[in-house]
NUTOR-69586 format. One line per 4 residues: their letters; for each residue y, x, z negated of C-alpha. Coordinates in steps of 0.1 Angstrom, whole numbers, plus 2048, in hexadecimal, padded with zeros to 3 digits. Each point is the difference from the previous one (the first is absolute). Layout:
% NUTOR-69586
A) Y,X,Z; ...
END
This chain:
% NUTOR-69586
XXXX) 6EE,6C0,596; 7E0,7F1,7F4; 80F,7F4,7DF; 817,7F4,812
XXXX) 7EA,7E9,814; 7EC,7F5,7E5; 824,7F6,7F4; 802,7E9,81A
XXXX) 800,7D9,7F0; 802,7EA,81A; 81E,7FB,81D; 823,7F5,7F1
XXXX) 80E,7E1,80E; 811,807,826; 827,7F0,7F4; 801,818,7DD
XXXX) 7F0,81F,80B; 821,806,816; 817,7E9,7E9; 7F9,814,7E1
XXXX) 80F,825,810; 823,7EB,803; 802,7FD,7DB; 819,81E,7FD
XXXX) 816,7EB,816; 801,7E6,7E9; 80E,81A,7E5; 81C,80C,81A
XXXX) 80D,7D9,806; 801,7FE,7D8; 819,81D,800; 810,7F1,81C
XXXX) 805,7DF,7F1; 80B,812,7E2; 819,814,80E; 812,7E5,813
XXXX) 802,7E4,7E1; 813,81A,7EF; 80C,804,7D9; 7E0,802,7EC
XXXX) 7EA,7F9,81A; 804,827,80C; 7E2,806,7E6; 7E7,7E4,80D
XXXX) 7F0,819,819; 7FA,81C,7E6; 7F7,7EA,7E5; 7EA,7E6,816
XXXX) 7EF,81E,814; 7FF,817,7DC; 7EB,7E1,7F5; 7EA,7F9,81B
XXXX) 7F2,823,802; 7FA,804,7DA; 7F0,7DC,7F7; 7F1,7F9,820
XXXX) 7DC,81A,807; 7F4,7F1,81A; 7DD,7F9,809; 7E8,81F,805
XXXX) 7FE,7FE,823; 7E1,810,812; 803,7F1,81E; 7F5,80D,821
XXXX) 815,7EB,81E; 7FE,7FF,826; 821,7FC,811; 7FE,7F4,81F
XXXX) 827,7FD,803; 813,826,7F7; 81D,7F5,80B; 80A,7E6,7E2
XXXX) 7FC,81C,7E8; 813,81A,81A; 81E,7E3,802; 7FD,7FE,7D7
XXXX) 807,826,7FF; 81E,802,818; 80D,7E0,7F1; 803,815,7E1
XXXX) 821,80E,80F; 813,7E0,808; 7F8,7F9,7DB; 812,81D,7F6
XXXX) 81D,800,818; 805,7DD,7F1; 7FF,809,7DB; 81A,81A,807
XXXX) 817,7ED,812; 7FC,7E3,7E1; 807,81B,7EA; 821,810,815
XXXX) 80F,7E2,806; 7FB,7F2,7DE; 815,824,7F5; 81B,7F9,815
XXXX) 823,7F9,7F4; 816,7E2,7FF; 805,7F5,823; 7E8,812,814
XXXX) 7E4,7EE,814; 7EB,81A,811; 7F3,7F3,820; 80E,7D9,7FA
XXXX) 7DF,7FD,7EB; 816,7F1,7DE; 811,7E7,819; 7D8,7FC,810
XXXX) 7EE,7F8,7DE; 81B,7E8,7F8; 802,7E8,822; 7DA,7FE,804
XXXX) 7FA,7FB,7DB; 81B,7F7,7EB; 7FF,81B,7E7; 820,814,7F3
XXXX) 7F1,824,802; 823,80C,7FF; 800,7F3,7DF; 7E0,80C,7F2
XXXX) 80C,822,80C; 821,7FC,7EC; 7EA,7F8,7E3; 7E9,81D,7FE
XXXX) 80C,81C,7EE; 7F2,81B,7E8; 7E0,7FF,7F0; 7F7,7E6,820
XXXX) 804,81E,816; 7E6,817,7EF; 7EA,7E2,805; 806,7FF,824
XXXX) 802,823,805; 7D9,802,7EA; 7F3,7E6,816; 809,80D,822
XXXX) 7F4,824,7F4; 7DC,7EC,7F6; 800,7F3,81F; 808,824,816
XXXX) 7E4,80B,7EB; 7E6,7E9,80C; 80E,804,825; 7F5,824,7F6
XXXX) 7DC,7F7,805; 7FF,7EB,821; 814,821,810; 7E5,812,7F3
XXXX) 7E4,7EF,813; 816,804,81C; 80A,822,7FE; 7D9,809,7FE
XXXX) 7FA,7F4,822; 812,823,80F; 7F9,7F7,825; 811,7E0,804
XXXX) 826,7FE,807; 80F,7E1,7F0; 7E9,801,7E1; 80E,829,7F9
XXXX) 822,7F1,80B; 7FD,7E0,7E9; 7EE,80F,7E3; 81D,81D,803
XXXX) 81A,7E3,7FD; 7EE,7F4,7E0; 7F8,81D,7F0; 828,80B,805
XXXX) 80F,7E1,7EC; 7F1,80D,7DF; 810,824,80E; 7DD,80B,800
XXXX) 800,813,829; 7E7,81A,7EE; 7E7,7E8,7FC; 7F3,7FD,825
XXXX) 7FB,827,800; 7F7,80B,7DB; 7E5,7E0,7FD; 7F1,804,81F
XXXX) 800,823,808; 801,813,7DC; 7ED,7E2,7E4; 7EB,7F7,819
XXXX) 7F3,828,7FA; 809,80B,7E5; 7F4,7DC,7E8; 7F6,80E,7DE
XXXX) 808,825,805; 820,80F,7EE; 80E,801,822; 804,7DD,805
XXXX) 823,7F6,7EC; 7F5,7DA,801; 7DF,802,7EC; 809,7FE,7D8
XXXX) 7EE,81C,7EC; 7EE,7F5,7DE; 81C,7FC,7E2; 818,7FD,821
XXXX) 821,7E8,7EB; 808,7E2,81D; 823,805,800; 7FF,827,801
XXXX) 7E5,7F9,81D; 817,7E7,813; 81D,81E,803; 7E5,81D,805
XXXX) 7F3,7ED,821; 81F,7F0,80E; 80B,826,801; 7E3,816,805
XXXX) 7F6,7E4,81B; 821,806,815; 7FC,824,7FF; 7DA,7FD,80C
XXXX) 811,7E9,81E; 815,81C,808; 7E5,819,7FD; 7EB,7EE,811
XXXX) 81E,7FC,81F; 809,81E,801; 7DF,811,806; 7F6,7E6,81A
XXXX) 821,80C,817; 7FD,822,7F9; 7DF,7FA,80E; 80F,7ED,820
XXXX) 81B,81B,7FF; 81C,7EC,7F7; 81D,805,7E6; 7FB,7ED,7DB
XXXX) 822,7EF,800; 801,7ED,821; 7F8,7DB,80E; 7E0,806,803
XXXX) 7F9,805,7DB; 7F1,7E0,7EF; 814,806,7E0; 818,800,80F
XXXX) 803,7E4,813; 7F1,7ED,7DF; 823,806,7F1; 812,7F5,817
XXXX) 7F1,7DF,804; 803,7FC,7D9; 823,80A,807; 807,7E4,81C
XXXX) 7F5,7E7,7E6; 81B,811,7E5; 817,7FC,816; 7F8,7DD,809
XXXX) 804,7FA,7DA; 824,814,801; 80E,7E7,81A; 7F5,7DF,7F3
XXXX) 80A,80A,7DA; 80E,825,7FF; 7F6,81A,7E9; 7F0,7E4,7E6
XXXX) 7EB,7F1,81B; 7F6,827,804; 7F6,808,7DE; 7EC,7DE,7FB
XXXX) 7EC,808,81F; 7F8,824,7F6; 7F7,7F0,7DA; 7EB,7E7,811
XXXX) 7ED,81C,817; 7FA,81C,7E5; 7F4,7DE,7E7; 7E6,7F4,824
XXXX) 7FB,825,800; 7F8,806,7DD; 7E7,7DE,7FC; 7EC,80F,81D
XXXX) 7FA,825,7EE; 7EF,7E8,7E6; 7E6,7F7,818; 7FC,827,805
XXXX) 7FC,807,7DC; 7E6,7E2,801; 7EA,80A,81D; 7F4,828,7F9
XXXX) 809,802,7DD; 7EF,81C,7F0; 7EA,805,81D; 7F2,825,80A
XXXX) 7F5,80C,823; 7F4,826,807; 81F,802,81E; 7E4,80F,817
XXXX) 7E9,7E5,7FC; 806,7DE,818; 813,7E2,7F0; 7E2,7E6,7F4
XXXX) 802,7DB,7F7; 801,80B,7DA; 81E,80F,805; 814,7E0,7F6
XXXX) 801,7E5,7EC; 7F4,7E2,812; 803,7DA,7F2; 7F8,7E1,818
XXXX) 81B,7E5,7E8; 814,7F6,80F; 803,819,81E; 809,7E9,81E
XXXX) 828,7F8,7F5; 801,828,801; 7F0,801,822; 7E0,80D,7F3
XXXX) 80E,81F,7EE; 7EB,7FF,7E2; 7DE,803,815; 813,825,800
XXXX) 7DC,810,7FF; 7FA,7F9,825; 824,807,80D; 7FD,822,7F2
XXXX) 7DF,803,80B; 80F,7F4,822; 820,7FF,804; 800,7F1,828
XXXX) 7EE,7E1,7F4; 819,7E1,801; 807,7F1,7E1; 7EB,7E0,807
XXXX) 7E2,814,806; 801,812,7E0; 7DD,7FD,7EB; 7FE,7F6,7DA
XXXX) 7EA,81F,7F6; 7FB,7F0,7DE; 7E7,820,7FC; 823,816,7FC
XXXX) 812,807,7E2; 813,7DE,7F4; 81F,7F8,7ED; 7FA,7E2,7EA
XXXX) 81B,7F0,813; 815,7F7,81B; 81A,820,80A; 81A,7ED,7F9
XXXX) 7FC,7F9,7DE; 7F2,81D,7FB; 821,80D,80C; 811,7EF,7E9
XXXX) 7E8,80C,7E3; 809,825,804; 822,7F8,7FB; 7F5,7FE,7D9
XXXX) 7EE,823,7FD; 7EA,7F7,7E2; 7F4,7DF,813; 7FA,817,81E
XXXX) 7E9,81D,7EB; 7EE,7E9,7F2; 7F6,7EE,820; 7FD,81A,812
XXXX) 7F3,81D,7E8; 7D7,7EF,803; 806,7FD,82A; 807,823,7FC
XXXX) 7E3,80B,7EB; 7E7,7EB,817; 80F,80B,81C; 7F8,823,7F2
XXXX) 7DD,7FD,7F7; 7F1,7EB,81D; 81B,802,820; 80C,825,7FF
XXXX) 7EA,81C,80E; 7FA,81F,7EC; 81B,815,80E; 819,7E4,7F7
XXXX) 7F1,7F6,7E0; 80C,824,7F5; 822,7FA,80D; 7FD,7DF,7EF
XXXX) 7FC,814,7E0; 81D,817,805; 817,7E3,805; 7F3,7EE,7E5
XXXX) 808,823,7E6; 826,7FC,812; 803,7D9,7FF; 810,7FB,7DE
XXXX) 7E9,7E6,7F9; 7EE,805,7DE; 7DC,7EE,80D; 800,816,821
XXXX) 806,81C,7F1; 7E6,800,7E4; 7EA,7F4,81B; 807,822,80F
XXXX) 7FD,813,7E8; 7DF,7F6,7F3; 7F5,803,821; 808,820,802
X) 7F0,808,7DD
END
């Protein structure tokens, strides 16, 4: 924490320190505004929010802040969910057919404002709806990480119940149980399905954890009410009840615009779903851990640009080192291995694999040589003889020579 301290430049002005973790909202009103003009507009959300995170870095932030007032950032949290409740009900009523008005809200928008969305919906077709459907699914994915923060905080009722809510529009219910209770303890071993190996592809890496990590959730369930003696498949199991809610939003989607309404959403939810395994890829890749050994700062990528629209994620150094800490507390620890930039481009640059080794391929070998202790710097090796890539694996090899 020292390094952390030393970090420390000076108190951020009292309005923006708590304005600038309600910058993610400002991406899930884009969407919404997007949704509802209708025709080619369906794409301004992915396009506009695509943009932002690749050409804007953000700032190195290092700051240190006091906040005497919790609650603002608690209320930004579980405003997350009205944000996402609203975006699907843009996107479900904009799917409906001809005649249809769920809720009176068509008859709504038009009175109070004067503008035909009836006919923007009879206008948007095609193409248009792959933009809409891309756009909510960006959206779900971000919602991802505000249920995340929530889901952390295991004792408190309406965060679990909120973060669930969240987490179960992307049709992610293993989340709350494989994160917390399985990468939490497993980060940078081969038991942990959301921690990409060195040479790991992206997209092979994005199917490999969306699976493996529901079968941890269940693992993970089912051992806990064997333990309580209960049965697997019952109410009581989390999985379980994760489904269903992703299930009560499917249907929601099959009344306002039947079975297209359904396969929109579920496109929408695996796409939020998918753009959230690139964070994973982005924050262990290539890291090593002897599983005996406890989980360190090092075990992570860290970066400090542009962290606070992501509700601090990138300081991920700390929240692995502690996991309880709320995300405004989180420390820079600029001393901890750093990506060169912001997580989300960077998230964006390992969709490109030769963009991504050759950014991340010199992390790797510093991380090596001056993070790693000596029992990992020999499982560093090994991986680097299985990675695929030519400069890790010469590497290895002369060091084993």
């Amino acid at each position: 924490m020292a390094a952390a301290a030393d970090a420390l430049v000076g108190p951020t002005p009292v309005p923006r320190k708590y304005l600038r973790f309600f910058l993610m909202h400002r991406g899930f009103l884009i969407v919404v505004a997007g949704i509802l003009a209708g025709g080619w507009w369906m794409w301004l959300g992915f396009i506009a929010n695509t943009l932002i995170s690749i050409a804007k870095q953000g700032r190195e932030d290092l700051s240190v802040d006091e906040y005497e007032h919790p609650w603002i950032l608690n209320a930004d949290l579980f405003l997350g969910l009205p944000m996402v409740l609203l975006l699907l009900f843009s996107f479900a009523w904009m799917l409906g057919g001809p005649g249809t008005d769920l809720l009176g809200f068509g008859a709504f928008v038009q009175s109070a404002i004067g503008y035909d969305i009836f006919a923007a919906r009879a206008a948007t077709h095609g193409l248009q709806l792959l933009g809409g459907t891309l756009s909510v699914g960006l959206a779900l994915g971000a919602g991802i990480i505000i249920g995340h923060e929530l889901t952390h905080r295991t004792h408190g009722f309406w965060s679990m119940l909120v973060g669930r809510w969240l987490l179960a529009a992307p049709a992610d219910a293993a989340f709350a149980i494989e994160h917390v209770y399985g990468h939490h303890v497993y980060v940078c071993t081969p038991k942990d399905p959301a921690t990409a190996r060195r040479g790991h592809n992206i997209y092979a890496f994005i199917l490999r954890s969306i699976a493996m990590g529901n079968v941890s959730g269940w693992r993970i369930e089912r051992e806990r009410l064997h333990k309580l003696g209960h049965a697997t498949l019952s109410w009581r199991n989390r999985m379980i009840r994760g489904y269903l809610m992703t299930l009560a939003y499917a249907a929601f989607f099959a009344y306002a615009a039947g079975w297209l309404g359904v396969l929109l959403y579920l496109g929408a939810a695996l796409f939020g779903k998918a753009a959230l395994e690139r964070i994973n890829y982005v924050e262990h890749y290539g890291l090593v851990r002897v599983p005996v050994e406890p989980v360190m700062p090092r075990h992570s990528w860290n970066s400090n640009h542009g962290a606070a629209p992501m509700f601090n994620l990138s300081r991920h150094s700390h929240h692995h080192h502690d996991a309880s800490v709320p995300f405004q507390n989180l420390q820079p620890m600029n001393d901890q291995p750093e990506m060169p930039f912001g997580y989300t481009k960077m998230s964006y640059a390992c969709l490109v694999p030769p963009l991504w080794r050759r950014m991340i391929v010199p992390k790797l070998i510093e991380w090596d040589r001056h993070y790693a202790s000596a029992a990992e710097r020999e499982l560093a090796r090994e991986a680097n003889l299985r990675s695929g890539i030519p400069e890790l694996e010469e590497l290895a090899r002369a060091e084993q020579a």
